[in-house]
C-alpha positions, -999 to +999 in steps of 0.1 A: +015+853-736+024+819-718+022+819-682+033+786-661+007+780-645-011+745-652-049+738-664-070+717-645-089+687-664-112+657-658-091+628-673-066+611-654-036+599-663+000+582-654+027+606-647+057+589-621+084+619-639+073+642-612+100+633-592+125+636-619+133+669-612+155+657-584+178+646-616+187+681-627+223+695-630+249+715-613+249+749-623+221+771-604+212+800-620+174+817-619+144+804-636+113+821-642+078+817-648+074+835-682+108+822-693+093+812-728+068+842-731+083+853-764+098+825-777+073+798-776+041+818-762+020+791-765+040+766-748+014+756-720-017+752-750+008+727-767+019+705-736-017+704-720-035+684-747-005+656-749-007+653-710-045+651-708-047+621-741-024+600-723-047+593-695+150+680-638+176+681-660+157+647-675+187+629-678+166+600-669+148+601-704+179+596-725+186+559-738+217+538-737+245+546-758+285+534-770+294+562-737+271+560-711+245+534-693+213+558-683+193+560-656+159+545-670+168+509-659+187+519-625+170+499-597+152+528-586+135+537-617+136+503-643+096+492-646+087+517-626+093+555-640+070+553-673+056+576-691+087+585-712+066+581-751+043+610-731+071+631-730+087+623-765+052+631-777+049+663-761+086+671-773+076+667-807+044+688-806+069+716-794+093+717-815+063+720-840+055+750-826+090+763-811+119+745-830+150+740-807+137+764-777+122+743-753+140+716-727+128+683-722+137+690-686+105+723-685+088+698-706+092+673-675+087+699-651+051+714-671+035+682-675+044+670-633+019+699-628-002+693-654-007+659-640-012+669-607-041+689-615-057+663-637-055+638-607-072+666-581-040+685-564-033+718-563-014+740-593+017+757-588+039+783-605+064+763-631+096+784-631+111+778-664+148+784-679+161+744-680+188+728-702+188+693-710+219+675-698+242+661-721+250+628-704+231+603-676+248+581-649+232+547-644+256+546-614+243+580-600+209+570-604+216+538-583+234+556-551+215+591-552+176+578-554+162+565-527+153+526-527+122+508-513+140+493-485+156+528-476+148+534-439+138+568-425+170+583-417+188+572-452+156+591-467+155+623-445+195+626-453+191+621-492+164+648-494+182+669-471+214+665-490+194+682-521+179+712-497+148+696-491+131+694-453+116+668-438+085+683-445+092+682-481+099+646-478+068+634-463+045+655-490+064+647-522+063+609-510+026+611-508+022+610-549+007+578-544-005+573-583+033+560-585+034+522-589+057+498-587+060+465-606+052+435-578+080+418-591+104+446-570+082+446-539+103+433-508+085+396-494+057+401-472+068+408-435+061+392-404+044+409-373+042+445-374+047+463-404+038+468-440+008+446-457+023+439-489+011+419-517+029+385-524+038+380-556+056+353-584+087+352-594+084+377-628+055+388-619+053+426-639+020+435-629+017+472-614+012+475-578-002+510-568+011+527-539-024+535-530-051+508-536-081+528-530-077+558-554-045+550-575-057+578-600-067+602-578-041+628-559-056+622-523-044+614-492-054+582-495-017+572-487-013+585-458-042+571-444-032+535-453+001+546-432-018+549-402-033+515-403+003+500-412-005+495-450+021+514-464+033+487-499+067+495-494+096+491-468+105+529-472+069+543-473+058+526-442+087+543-424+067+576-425+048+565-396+062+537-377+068+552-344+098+576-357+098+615-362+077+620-392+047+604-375+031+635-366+033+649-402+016+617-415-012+621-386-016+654-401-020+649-437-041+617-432-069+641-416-064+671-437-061+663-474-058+706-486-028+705-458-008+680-478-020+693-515-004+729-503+030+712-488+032+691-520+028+723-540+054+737-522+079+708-519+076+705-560+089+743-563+114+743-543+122+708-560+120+726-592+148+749-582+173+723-573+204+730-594+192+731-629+213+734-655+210+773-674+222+796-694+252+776-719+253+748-700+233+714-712+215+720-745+180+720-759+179+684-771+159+679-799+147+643-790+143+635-754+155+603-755+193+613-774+214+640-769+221+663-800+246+656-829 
């Protein structure tokens, strides 16, 4: 029988979808952790491998089409979400095994945790029970994610808009195996603030948010806050004499403190409006929406 709980492993790899989640619908309904135990028992055995080789509702993964501009090349997430051919792999390894019961969205939400685990953070119990929207909003995307110049009010208002605290905010920003190309970093800035790297016009090399241990899940980040290295405008905020501070301080000197709240935030994130039941559908390609 599948449970949703993730497996740990030694390889690392590249997985920014954590954060998709915040993507999902607008129906709530209840999820639950052995939500596939009869229909695709071996759900977790399938998705594991696919996350370990490659070193929300996940409207985010569906292309452009004649009706609707996605969200994969919305400012927030164009060059720097990846890891979609991951998740079109896994999908395809599924429907294998389980032909037309799984969600890309539990797919998303199975391989976040997954990929925490293979980078050194805590597992968590995946509640499962997602279907796949139908449609993505490019605008949406644009106005409802958070931007790198986003100061610390516009960020504690966004995730308390979705039902997330503070708290939540400040642990779920600490994924710092996220990078960003240097070609979207703000210019470096004078006097106090944020060290950030200059770069070239078109430059498309990856910056990570944490420089000493991009592929580890640390708190690595939260150390280079204290010391004012924070890459972007809107991580830097965290601790710039404002009222997350204190939570920073904390994390920074106690790493199993901020795995637990990250745990945490990513569950309560998981049960954000998702779309059950007969609304949405179980896409059989990530990237397209059935028919």
């Amino acid at each position: 029988m599948a449970s949703s709980s993730c497996f740990s492993s030694s390889m690392v790899i590249h997985v920014t979808l954590i954060l998709l989640v915040l993507q999902m619908g607008s129906s709530y309904a209840q999820l639950s952790t052995n939500f596939y135990s009869t229909t695709c028992p071996n759900l977790l055995s399938t998705v594991k491998p696919v996350v370990e080789s490659a070193g929300c509702d996940g409207s985010i993964l569906l292309d452009d089409t004649s009706s609707f501009t996605g969200e994969k090349t919305a400012g927030p997430n164009n060059n720097s979400v990846r890891g979609y051919s991951v998740i079109d792999d896994i999908k395809s390894k599924v429907e294998a095994a389980c032909p037309g019961v799984v969600s890309c969205a539990d797919i998303v939400a199975i391989a976040a945790c997954d990929s925490t685990v293979i980078l050194g953070g805590l597992s968590w119990e995946v509640k499962l029970g997602r279907r796949d929207s139908k449609t993505a909003s490019f605008s949406d995307a644009n106005s409802g994610l958070p931007g790198p110049d986003s100061n610390l009010s516009d960020l504690i208002s966004r995730f308390q808009d979705l039902g997330l605290s503070t708290q939540d905010m400040v642990a779920l920003s600490g994924t710092a195996y996220t990078t960003r190309p240097i070609s979207m970093l703000p210019l470096p800035r004078q006097g106090k603030g944020p060290a950030q790297t200059p770069r070239a016009p078109g430059d498309d090399n990856q910056a990570p948010l944490d420089l000493q241990t991009p592929n580890l899940f640390d708190n690595n980040y939260f150390k280079n806050l204290i010391v004012q290295k924070g890459l972007l405008h809107s991580d830097q905020v965290l601790h710039n004499g404002g009222s997350t501070d204190s939570l920073v301080e904390t994390y920074s000197k106690n790493s199993s403190t901020f795995s637990s709240d990250f745990a945490a935030a990513m569950i309560k994130m998981g049960d954000i409006s998702p779309l059950t039941g007969s609304n949405g559908e179980i896409r059989k390609e990530c990237s397209k929406v059935n028919g």
